[in-house]
N, C-alpha and C positions, 0 to 999 in steps of 0.2 A: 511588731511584725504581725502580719495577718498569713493563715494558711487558707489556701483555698483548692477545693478538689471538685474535679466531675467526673461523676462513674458512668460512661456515654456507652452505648452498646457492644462498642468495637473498643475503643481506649478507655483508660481510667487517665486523669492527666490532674497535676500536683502543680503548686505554685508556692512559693514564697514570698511573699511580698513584703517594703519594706519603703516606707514613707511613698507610697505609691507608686514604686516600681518594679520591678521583677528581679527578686536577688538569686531565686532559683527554680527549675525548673525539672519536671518527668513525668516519663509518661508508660505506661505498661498496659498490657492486656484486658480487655475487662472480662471476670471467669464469670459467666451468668448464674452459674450456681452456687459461687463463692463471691460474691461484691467484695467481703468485708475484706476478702484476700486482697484482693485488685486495689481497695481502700487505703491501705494498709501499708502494702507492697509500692503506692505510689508517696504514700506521705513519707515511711522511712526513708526514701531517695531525698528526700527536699530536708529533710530535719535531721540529715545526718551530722554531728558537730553542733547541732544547733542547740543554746537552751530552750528547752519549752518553757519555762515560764517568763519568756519574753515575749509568747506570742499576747496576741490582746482580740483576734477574734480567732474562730473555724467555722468557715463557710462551704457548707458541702451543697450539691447540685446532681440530679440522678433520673436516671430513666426508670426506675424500679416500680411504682405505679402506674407511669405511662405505657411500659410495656407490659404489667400483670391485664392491666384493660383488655389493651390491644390484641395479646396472645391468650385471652379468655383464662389466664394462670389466676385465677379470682374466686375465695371461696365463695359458696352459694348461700345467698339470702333471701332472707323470708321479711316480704313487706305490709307492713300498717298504713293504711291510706283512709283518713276521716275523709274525703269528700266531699259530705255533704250535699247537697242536689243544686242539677247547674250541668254534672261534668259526666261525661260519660266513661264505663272505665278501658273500651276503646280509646282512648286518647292518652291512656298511659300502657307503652310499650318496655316494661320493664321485665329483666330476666331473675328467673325464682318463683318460688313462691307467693304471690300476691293478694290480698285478702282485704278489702272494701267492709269496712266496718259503720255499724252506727255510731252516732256521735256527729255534732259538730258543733263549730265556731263560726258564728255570723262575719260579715266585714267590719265590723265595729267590735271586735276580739268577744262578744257577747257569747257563751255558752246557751246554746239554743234547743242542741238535746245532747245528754250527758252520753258518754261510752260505756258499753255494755260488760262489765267486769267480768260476769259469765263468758263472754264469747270472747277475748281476750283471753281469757286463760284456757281455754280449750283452743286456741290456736297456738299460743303459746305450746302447749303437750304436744300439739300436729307437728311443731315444729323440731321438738326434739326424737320424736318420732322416725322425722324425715331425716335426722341427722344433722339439721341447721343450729348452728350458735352462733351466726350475727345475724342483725335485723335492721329496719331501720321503720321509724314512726313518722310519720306527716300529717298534719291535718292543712286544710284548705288555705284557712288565713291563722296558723300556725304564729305565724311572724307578731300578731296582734295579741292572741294569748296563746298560750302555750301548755294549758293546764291539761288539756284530754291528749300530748306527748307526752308530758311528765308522767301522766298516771299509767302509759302504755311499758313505758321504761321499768316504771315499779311493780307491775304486774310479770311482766319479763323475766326482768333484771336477773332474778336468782336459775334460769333456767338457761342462762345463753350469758356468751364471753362476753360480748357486745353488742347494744345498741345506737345508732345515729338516730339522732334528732334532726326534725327537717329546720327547725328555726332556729339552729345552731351553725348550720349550713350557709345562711343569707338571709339578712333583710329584706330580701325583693320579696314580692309579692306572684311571682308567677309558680302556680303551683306544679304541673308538671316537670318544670325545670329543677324545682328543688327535691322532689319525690327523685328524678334519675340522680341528682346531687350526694340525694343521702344515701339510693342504693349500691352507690361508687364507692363511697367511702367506708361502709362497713362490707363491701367485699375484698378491700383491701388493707383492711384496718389490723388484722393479723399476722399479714405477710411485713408491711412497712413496722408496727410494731416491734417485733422482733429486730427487722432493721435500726430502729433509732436507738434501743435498748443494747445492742450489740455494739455502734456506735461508740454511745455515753460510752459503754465499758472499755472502749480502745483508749478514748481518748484518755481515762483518767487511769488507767496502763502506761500509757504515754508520760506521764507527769505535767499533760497540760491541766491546769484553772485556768484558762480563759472558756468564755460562754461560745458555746456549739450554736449553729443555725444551719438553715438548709432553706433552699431555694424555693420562691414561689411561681405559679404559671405569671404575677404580675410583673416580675423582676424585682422584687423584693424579699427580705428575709425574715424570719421568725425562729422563735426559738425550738431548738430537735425536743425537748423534752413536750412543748406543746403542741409540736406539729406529728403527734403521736397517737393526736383523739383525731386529726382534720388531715388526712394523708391524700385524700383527693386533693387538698390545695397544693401539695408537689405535681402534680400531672405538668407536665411540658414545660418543668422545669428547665431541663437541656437547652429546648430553642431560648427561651428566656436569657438563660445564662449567657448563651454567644451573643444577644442581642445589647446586653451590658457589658461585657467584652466592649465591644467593638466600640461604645459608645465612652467608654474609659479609654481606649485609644488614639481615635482620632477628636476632630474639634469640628468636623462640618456640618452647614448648618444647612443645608441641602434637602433635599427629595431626595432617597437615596434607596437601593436595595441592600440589601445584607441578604449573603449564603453564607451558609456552615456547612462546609462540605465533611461529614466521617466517614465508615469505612459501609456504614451499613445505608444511612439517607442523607438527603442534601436537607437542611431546615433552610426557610426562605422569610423572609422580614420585609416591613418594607417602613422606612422611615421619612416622615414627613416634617419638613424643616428641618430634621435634624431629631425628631422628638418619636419612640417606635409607634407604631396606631394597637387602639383596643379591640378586643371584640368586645360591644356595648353590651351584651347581655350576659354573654359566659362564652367559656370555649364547649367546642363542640370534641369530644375523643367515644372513640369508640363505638360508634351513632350513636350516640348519647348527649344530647344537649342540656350542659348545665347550666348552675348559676355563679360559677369561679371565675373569678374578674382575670384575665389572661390578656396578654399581649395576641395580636393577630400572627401567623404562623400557619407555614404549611410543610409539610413533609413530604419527600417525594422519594420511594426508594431505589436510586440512587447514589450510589458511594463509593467509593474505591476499591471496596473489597466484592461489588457485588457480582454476581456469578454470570457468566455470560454463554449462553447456549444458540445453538443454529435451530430452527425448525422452517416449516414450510413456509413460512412467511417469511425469514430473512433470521438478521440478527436478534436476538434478546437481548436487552440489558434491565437485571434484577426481576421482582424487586425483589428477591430472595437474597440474602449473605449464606455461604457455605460455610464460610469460614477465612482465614487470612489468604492472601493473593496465594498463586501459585510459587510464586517467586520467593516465599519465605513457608513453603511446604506447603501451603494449603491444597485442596482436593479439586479447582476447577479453576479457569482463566477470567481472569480480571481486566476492570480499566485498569487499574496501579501497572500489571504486567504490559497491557499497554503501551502504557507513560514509559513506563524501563526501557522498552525495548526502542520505542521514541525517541528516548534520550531526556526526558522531561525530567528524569528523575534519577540518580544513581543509590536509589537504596535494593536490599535485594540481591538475589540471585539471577544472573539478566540469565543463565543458562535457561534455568526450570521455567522464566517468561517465556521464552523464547521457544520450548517443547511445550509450552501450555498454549499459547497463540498459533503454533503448527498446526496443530490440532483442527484449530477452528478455521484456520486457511485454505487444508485442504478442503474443507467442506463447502468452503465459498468460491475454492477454484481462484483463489487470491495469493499471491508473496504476502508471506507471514510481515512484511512491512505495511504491506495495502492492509492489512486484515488488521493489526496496531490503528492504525492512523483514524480504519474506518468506526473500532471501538469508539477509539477517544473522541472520535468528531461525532459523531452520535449520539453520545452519553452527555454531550455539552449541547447539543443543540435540545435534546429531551429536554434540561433543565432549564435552559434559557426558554422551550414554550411552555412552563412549567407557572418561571416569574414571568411572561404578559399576561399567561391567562389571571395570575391572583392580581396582577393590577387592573385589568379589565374588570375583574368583578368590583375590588375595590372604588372604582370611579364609577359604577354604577350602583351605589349604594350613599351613603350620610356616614362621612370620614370621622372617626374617633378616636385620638390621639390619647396616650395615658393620662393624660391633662387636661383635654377638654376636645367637646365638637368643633368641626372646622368648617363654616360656613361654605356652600359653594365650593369646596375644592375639591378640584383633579391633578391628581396627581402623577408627575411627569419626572422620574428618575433621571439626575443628573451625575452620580456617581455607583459604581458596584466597589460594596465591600464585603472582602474575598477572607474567611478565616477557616479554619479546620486542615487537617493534616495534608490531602492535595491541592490546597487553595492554589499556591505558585504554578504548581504546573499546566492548571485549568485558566488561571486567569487571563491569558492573552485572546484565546478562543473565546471564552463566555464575553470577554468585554467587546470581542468583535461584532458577536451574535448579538447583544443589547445594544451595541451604541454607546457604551458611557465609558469613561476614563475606571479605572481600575487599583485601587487602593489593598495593598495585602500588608496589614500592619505587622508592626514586631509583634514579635509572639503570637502571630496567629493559630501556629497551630496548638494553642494553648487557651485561646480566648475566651472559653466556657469557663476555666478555672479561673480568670483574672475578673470574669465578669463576677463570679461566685463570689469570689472572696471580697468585691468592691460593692456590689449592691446595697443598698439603704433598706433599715427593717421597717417595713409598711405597715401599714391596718386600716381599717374601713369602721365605721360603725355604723348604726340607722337606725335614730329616734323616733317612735310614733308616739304622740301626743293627743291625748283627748281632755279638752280642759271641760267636757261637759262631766263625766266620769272622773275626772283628777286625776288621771295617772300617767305615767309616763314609761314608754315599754321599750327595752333596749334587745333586739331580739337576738343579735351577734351573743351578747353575752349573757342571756337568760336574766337579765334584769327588769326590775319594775319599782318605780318610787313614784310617791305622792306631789303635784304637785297644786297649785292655786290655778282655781277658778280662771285669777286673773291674766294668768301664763303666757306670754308673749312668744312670736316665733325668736326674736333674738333672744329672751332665756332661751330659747331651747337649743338656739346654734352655739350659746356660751357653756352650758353646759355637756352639749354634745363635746365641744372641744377638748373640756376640762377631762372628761369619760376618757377623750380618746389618745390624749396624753396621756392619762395612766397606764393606760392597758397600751400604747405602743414601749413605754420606757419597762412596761414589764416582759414585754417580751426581748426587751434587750437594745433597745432602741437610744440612743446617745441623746438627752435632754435638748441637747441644742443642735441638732441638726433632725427638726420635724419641721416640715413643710406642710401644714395641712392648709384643706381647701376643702370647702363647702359642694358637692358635685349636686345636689338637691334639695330644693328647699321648695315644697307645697303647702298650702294653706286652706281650708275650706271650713266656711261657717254650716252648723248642721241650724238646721228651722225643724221647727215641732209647731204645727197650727198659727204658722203663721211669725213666727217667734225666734229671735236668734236665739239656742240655749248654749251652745259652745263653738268651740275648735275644733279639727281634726289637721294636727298637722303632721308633715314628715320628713324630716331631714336627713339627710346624708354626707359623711365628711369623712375625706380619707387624707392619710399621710402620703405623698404625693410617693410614686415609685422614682427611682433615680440613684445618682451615685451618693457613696458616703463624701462626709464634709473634707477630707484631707483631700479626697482626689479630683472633687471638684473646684478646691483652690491652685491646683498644678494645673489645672487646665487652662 
């Protein structure tokens, strides 16, 4: 049996799962200032009667990073930035404390002026001063070596709870992306913290031993004890989640959209053959563009519960939530109330819709029917210009699939796939608005959890090789070994491999169900007067993101 839960802003939602299919399900409230409640509260429902030591995974999925970003709920940090000369510090737009140090690393990881021990530790004081206890370190080409981070960490280390490392962050090479990367991560490295550590302790309350994981932005899994140093790779976990959902559900191998409709935003997807697309560089949350390999996704707030006001310009719809519909006590009129009063839906108190859609009736000089119909049709057609405009951008842009680039292609939706709690009663409308046939699987409004619980544990790694220096630099994992002169790019793609089979089956990864593939492989000879003297190469290979192996043999 696998457990799977998503703690989404509006619902917490539970699954059971059991040779790949849903043996049970629930769904409750989610208390934003109690997760572990709503956590907790939805698993008891689903494991009641149940042994727990027959589970074999727990796959949780959460808004909890995504929205400390979003809603600035994020302690303050204090940033280390070697730079080195090239970069202006214009060009880095980070919040906190910021501080451009001497020091740096050439593009051949070469130490070219060392860091200033004195003025590191007087920033360090400035910092406990100000009251900061995370931080995070970068240098330029970080990724290459790593020694003037290490040394910033240890100079730190004893004055502050935590430090983020930028080459700990990502193999890429783009340095402003990874400097906003690491200042994400250690401003939410204390709040998630406590989360995964709160977690561990439920579960093993529970009398589960099976191994815990939690959601990545790629639709892959990793283990909660490790996803505790790298909490920015939870950021938009949620759309993730529905987006493997969905793909555990149906079998099409289409151009297709995906909505997730909750209570608070619609998430939108858009899948190509069949396969979700990436954003090639990182996602962007928060104005912050990183370096975290994420599925493409956009949020529009949008949702069932969201609040609906008159002003001088007409109707509002969101993007504020108040709180739950009127119709189950909440404090302001909803689409859900809407839908009630519509008939789309019989959950609810259709009285209190009914006094809560009055309301906004008279104001529009409308029958509380006209003023229903004109919510719901509104609030569907927002969403439908919501998905052209991201496929508009999409086709004007170099399409990137979690798999691979896609030559030439525009992409042209031939199905909508409908999940989240009002999926059924939106779907006839949105499918009109698009054009495309309308698929709202079982269990949809569950699909975040079933995606959780099915998801494949991924990883990435990215070897940089200089066979003129010998060594071989693994930056994901703060490694470095020796290798020959002689060093070929296929050693380096066999042993990347061998690297990234350990570190995926340590995170929890099932020995025979790793798909990995090679995403980069460069090569460049360096000359000195004339003279080949080595290599410079760089590769890159990840465990493909996707379903685990039981659910992709039922398909």
């Amino acid at each position: 049996m696998i457990l799977g839960i998503d703690v989404g802003g509006t619902h917490t939602d539970a699954v059971l799962m059991e040779e790949g299919r849903v043996r049970k399900k629930a769904k409750v409230l989610t208390d934003a200032d109690r997760l572990l409640t709503s956590l907790s509260s939805a698993a008891a429902m689903v494991l009641d009667g149940e042994d727990p030591q027959k589970l074999r995974r727990v796959v949780l999925s959460t808004t909890l990073s995504t929205n400390a970003i979003v809603q600035g709920k994020v302690d303050k940090v204090g940033m280390i930035l070697a730079s080195g000369p090239g970069l202006s510090p214009a060009d880095f737009r980070l919040e906190g404390a910021v501080h451009f140090v001497s020091g740096y690393v050439n593009h051949r990881g070469i130490e070219v002026a060392p860091i200033d021990r004195e003025e590191i530790g007087r920033i360090a004081r400035s910092f406990e001063r100000e009251g900061i206890e995370h931080a995070g370190a970068v240098g330029k080409f970080s990724t290459r070596n790593p020694k003037q981070e290490l040394a910033v960490k240890e100079i730190m280390g004893p004055r502050l709870k935590h430090v983020s490392l930028g080459h700990r962050m990502s193999g890429n090479l783009n340095f402003p992306r990874r400097a906003a990367t690491a200042c994400l991560n250690a401003s939410v490295w204390g709040t998630y913290k406590r989360f995964a550590e709160d977690v561990q302790v439920f579960i093993r309350e529970q009398g589960i031993t099976a191994p815990v994981y939690i959601l990545k932005a790629d639709g892959g899994t990793f283990n909660i004890a490790d996803s505790a140093d790298f909490p920015v790779q939870t950021i938009l976990s949620g759309p993730a989640a529905s987006i493997m959902g969905v793909m555990s559900m149906v079998s099409g191998r289409e151009d297709a959209v995906v909505l997730d409709m909750g209570g608070t935003t619609t998430d939108i997807a858009v899948l190509a053959g069949g396969v979700p697309l990436l954003e090639p560089l990182g996602v962007v949350i928060g104005g912050y563009k990183t370096l975290i390999r994420g599925m493409l996704t956009r949020s529009v707030g949008l949702g069932g519960d969201s609040a609906v006001k008159t002003t001088d310009d007409g109707l509002v719809i969101g993007p504020r939530r108040e709180g739950v519909a009127a119709a189950f006590g909440g404090p302001c009129p909803t689409p859900t109330d809407a839908m009630i009063i519509l008939g789309l839906t019989d959950i609810g108190d259709r009285r209190k819709a009914l006094n809560a859609i009055g309301a906004v009736s008279q104001k529009l000089n409308l029958s509380v029917e006209d003023t229903a119909k004109r919510i719901f049709e509104q609030m569907c057609a927002e969403i439908a210009a919501h998905v052209r405009q991201m496929i508009d951008e999409v086709n004007r842009r170099p399409v990137y699939t979690i798999h691979e680039m896609l030559e030439d292609a525009r992409l042209a939706p031939r199905m909508l796939y409908l999940v989240g709690g009002p999926a059924k009663p939106v779907s006839q409308c949105l499918g009109g608005l698009l054009g495309c046939p309308v698929c709202v699987p079982d269990h949809a409004e569950a699909a975040n959890a079933v995606g959780a619980a099915l998801a494949r544990t991924t990883s990435e790694i990215t070897l940089l090789a200089d066979t003129e220096r010998k060594t071989l630099f693994i930056p994901e994992r703060g490694m470095q070994k020796s290798i020959p002169a002689t060093c070929s790019m296929q050693e380096v793609v066999e042993t990347g491999r061998e690297l990234l089979r350990q570190a995926a089956v340590g995170m929890g990864a099932d020995p025979e169900d790793l798909e990995m593939e090679v995403v980069e492989a460069q090569e460049f000879n360096m000359i000195k007067q004339f003279y080949t003297t080595g290599k410079n190469m760089r590769v890159k290979i990840q465990v493909k993101p996707g379903l685990i192996s039981l659910c992709r043999k039922e398909r």
